[in-house]
DSSP file (Angstrom, degrees, kcal/mol; ACC not computed):
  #  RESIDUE AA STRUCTURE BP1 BP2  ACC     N-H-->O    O-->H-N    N-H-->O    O-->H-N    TCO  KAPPA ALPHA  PHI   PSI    X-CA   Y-CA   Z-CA
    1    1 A X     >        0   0    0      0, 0.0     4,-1.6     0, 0.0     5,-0.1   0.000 360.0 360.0 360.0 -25.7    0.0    0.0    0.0
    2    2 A X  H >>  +     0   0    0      2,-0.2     3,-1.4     1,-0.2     4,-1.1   0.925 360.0  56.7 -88.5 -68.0    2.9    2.3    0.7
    3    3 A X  H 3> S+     0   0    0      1,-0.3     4,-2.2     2,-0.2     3,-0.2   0.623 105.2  46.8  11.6 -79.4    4.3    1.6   -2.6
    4    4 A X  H 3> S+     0   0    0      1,-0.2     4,-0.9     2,-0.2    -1,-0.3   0.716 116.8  47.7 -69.2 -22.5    1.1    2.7   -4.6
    5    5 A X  H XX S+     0   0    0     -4,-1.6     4,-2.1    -3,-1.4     3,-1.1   0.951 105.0  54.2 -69.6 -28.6    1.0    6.0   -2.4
    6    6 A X  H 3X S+     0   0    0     -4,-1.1     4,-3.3     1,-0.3    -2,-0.2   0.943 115.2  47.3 -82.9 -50.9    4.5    6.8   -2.7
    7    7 A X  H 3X S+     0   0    0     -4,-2.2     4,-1.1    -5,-0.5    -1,-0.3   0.754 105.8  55.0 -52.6 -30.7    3.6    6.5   -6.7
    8    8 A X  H <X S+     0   0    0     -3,-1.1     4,-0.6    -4,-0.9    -1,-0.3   0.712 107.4  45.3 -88.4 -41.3    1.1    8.2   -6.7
    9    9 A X  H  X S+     0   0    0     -4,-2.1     4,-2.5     2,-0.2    -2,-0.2   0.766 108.4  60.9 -66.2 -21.0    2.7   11.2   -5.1
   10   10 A X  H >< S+     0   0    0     -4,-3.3     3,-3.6    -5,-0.3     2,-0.8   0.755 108.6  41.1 -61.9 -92.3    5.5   10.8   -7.4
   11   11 A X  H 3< S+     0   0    0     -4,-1.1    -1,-0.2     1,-0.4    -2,-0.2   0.095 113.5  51.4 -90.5   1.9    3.3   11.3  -10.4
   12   12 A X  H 3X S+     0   0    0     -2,-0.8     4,-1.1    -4,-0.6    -1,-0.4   0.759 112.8  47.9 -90.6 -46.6    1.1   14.1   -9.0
   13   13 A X  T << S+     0   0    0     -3,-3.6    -2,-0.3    -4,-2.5     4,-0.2   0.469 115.5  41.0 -77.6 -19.0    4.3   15.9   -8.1
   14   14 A X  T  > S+     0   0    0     -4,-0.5     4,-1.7    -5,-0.2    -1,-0.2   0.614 116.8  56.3 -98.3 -31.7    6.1   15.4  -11.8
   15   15 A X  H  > S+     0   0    0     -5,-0.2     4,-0.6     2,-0.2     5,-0.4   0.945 111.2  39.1 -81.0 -29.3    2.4   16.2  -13.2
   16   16 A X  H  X S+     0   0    0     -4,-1.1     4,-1.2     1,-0.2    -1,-0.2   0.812 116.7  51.7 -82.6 -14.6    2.2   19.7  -11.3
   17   17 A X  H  4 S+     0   0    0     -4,-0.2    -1,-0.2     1,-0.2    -2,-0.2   0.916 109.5  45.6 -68.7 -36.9    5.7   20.3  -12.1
   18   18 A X  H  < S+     0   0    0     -4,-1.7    -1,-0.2     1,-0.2    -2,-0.2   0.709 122.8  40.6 -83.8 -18.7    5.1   19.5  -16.1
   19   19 A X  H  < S+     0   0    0     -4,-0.6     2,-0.6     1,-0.1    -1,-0.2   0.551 121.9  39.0-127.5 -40.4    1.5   22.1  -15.8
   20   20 A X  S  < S-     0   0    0     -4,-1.2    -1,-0.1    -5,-0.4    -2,-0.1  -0.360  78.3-166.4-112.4  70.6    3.2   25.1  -13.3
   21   21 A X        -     0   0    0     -2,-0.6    -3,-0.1    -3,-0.2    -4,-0.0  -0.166   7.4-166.1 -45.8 139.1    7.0   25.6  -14.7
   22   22 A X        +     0   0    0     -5,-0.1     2,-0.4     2,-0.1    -1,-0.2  -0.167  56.6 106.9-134.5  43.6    8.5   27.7  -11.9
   23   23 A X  S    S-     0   0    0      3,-0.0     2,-0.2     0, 0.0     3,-0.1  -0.848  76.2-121.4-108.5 162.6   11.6   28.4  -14.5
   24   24 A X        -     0   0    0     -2,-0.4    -2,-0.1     1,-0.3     3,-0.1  -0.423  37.1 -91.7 -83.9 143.2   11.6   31.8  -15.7
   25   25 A X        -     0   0    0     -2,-0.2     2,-0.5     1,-0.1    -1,-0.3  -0.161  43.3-100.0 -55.8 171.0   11.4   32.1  -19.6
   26   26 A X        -     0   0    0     -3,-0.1     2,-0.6     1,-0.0    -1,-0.1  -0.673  41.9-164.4 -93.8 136.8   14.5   32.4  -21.6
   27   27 A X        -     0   0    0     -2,-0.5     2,-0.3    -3,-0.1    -1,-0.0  -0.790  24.8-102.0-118.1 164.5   15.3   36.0  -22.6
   28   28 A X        -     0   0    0     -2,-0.6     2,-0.2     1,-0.0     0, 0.0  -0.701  32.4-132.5 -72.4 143.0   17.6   37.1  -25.2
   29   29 A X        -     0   0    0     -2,-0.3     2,-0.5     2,-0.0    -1,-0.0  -0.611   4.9-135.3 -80.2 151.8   20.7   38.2  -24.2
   30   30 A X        -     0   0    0     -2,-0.2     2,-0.7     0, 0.0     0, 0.0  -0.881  28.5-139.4-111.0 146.7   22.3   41.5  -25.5
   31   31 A X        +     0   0    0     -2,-0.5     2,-0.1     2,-0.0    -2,-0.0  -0.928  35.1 161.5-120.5 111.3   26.2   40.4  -26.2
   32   32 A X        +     0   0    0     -2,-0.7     2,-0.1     2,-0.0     0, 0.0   0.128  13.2  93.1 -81.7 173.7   28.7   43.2  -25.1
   33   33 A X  S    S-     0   0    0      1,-0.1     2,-0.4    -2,-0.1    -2,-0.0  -0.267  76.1 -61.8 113.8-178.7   32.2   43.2  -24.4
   34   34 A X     >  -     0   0    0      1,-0.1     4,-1.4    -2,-0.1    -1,-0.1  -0.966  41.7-161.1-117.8  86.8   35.7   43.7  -25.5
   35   35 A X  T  4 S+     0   0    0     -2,-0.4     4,-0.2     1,-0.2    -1,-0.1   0.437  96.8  46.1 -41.2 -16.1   36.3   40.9  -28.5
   36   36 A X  T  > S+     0   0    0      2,-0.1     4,-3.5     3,-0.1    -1,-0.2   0.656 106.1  56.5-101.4 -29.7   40.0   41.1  -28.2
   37   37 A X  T >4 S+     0   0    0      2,-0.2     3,-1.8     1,-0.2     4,-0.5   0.933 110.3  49.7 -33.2 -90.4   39.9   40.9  -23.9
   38   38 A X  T 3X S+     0   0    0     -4,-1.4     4,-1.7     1,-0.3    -1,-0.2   0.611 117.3  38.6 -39.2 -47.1   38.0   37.4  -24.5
   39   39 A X  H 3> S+     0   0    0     -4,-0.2     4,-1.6     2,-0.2     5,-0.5   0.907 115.2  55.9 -70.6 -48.9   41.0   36.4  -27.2
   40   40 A X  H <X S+     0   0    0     -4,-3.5     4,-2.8    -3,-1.8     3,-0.4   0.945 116.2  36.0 -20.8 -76.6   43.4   38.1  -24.6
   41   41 A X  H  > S+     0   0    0     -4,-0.5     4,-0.6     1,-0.3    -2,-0.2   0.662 113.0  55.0 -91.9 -20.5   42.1   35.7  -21.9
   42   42 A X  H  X>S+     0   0    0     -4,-1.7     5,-1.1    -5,-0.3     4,-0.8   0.724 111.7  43.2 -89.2 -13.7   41.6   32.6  -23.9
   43   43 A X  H  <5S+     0   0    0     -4,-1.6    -2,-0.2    -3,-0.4    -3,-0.2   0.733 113.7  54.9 -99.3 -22.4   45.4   32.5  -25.3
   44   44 A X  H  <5S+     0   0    0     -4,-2.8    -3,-0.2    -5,-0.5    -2,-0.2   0.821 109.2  47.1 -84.5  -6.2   46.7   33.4  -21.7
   45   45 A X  H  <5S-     0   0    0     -4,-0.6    -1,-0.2    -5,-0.2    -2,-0.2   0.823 111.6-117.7 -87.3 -17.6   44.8   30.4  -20.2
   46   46 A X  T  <5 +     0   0    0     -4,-0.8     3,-0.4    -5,-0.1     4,-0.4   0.693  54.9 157.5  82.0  28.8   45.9   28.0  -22.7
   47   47 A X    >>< +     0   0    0     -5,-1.1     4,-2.1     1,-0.3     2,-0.6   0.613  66.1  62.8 -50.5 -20.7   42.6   27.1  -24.1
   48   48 A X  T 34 S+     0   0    0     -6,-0.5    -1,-0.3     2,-0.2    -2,-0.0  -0.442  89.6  74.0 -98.1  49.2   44.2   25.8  -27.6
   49   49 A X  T 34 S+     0   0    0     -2,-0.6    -1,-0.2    -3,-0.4    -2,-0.1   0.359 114.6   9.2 -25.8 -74.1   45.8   23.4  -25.9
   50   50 A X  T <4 S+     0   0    0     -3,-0.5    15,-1.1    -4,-0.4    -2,-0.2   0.639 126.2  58.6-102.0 -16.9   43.0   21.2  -25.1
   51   51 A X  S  < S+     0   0    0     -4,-2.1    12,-2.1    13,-0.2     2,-0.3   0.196  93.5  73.5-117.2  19.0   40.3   22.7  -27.4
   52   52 A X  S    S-     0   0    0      9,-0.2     2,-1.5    10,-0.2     3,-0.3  -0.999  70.8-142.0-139.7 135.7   42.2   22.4  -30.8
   53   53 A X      > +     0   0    0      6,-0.6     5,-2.1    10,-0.5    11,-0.1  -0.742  35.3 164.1 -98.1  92.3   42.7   18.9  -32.8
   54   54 A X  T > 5S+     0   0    0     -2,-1.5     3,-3.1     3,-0.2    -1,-0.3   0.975  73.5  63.2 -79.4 -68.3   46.6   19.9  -34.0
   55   55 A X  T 3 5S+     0   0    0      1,-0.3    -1,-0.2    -3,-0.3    -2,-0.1   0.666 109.4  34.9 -20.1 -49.9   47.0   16.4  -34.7
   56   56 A X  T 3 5S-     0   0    0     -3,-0.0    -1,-0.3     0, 0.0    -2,-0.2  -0.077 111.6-111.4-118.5  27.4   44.2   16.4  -37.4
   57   57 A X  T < 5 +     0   0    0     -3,-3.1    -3,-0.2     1,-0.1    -2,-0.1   0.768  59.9 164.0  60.4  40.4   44.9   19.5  -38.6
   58   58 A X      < -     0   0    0     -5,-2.1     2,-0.2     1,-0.2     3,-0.1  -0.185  40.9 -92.5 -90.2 170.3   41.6   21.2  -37.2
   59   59 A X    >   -     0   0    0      1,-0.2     3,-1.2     3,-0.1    -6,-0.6  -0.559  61.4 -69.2 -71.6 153.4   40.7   24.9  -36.8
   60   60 A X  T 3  S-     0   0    0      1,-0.2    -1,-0.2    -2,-0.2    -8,-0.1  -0.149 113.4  -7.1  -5.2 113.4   41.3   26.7  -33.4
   61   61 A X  T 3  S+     0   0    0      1,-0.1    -1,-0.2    -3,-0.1    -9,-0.2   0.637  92.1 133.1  41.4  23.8   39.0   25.7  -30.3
   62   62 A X  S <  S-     0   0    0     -3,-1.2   -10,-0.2     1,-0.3     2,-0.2   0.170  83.5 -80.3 -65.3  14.5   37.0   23.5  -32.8
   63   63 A X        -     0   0    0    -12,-2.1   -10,-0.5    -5,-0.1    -1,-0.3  -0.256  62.2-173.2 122.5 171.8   37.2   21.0  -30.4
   64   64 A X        +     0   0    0      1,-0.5   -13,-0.2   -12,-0.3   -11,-0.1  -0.253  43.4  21.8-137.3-114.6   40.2   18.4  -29.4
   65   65 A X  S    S-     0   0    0    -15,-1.1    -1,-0.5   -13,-0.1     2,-0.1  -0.223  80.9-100.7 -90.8-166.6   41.4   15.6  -27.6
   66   66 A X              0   0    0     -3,-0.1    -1,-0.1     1,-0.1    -3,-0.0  -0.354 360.0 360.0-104.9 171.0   38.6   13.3  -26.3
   67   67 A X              0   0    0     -2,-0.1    -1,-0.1    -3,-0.1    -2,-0.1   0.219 360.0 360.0 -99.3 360.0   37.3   13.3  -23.0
């Protein structure tokens, strides 16, 4: 019997979730900034490091080695 309540709450609690979203909508973002900072910050961390396939001749931060 506890079973089928426990289930029951489950699916009452996933159905009010699925009918009252209590996330905010998505808004658009306005995109700002300093384009050379952001290039600045990504060649002084070492992001091309990991995030460029040298081996296989790939572009810049198109992705790399595998996870």
């Amino acid at each position: 019997m506890g079973v089928v309540a426990l289930m029951l709450v489950g699916a009452g609690g996933i159905t009010g979730l699925r009918l009252y979203s209590v996330a905010k909508p998505v808004e658009a973002i306005a995109l700002t900034g300093d384009v050379g900072a952001g290039a600045y910050l990504a060649r002084a961390s070492g992001c091309i490091a990991c995030h460029t396939d040298v081996e296989g001749g790939g572009p810049p931060l198109a992705g790399g080695g595998r996870i």
